[in-house]
N, C-alpha and C positions, 0 to 999 in steps of 0.2 A: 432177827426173828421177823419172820412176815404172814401174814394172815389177808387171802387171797379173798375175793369175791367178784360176780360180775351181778352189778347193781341193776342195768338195763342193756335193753339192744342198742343203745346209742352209744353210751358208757363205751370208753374202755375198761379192762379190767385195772380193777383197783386194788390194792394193797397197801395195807397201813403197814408204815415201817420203822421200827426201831433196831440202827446199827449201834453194837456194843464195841468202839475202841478199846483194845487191850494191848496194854505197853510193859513190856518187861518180865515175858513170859517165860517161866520156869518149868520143867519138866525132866522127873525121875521117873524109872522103870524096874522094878526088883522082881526076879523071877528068882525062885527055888524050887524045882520039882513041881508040886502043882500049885503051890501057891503063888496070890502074883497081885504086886503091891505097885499101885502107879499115882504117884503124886506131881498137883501143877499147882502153879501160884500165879499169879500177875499185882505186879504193883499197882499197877492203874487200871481204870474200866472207865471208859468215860460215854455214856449214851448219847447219841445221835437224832434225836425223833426229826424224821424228815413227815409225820401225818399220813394223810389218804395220799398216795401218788401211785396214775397210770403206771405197772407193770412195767410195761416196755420202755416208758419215761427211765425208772428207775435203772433200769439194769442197764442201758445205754451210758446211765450215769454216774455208776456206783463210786469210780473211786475220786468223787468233787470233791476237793477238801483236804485230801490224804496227806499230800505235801504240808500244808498249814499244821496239821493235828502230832506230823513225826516231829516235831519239834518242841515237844513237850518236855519239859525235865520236871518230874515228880520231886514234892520235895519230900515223901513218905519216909517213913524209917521201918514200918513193919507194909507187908503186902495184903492190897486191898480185898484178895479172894482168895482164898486154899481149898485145895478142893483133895481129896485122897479114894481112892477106892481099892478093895480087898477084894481077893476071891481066896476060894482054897481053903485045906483044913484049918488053916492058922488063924483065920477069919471066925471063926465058931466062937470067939473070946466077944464076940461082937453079939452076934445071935447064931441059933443054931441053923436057921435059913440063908444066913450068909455064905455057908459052904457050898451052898448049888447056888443061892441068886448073888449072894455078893453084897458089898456092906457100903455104901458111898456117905462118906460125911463131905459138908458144906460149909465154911465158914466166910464169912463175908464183913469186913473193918470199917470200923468210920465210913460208910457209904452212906448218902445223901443225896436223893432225886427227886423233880417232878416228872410225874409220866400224864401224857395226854392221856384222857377217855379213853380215846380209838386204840390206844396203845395197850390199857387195859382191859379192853372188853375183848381185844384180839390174842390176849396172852391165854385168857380162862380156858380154851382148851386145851393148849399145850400142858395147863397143870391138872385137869381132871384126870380123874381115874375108876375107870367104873367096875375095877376090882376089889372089892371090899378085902381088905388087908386081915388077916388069920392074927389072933393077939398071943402072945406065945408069954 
């Protein structure tokens, strides 16, 4: 996830960066007619906060590390993030909105972080929404 800005005319541009390692990633796909059920898992998520770093810095350098971090063996027994999403009439069990928008559940295990500032104050927008949600 990164959240861009240019601070000054001197500056490069900056961007605060939090990369998510995910290790052991699972993915099913179920289509019937219009319904359509797609679930992932990952055993692991491990955050990255590399802070404020030049853009250009960053993407020059994205994969430092990579070899070090594939050599991970989890010692988990259940998976650290499931995530499932519905569409379709079959979805309606969920809400009735979920037949045209679709129903996404989240679940997220034994998960444990610190996140810098920069990492939070650059997240707030990805989670706003400035549609006020209909209560059914």
């Amino acid at each position: 996830v990164t959240s861009s800005s240019t601070h000054s005319e001197d500056d490069p541009e900056q961007a605060s960066v939090l990369l998510l390692r995910i290790f052991d990633l699972n993915c099913g796909i179920d289509i019937r007619g219009d319904d359509l059920s797609v679930g992932v898992q990952a055993k692991e998520v491990i955050p990255d906060q590399l802070g404020n770093v030049g853009v250009q810095q960053f993407l020059s350098s994205r994969t430092t590390g990579f070899q070090k971090a594939c050599t991970l063996e989890s010692q988990r027994t259940q998976p650290a993030v499931c995530l499932r999403f519905e569409s379709g009439p079959h979805s309606a069990v969920h809400s009735p909105l979920a037949v045209k928008n679709g129903f996404l559940q989240f679940h997220i295990n034994d998960f444990s972080t610190e996140l810098l500032m920069s990492s939070l104050t650059n997240l707030g927008p990805f989670l706003e929404d400035e549609n006020i949600p209909e209560v059914i």
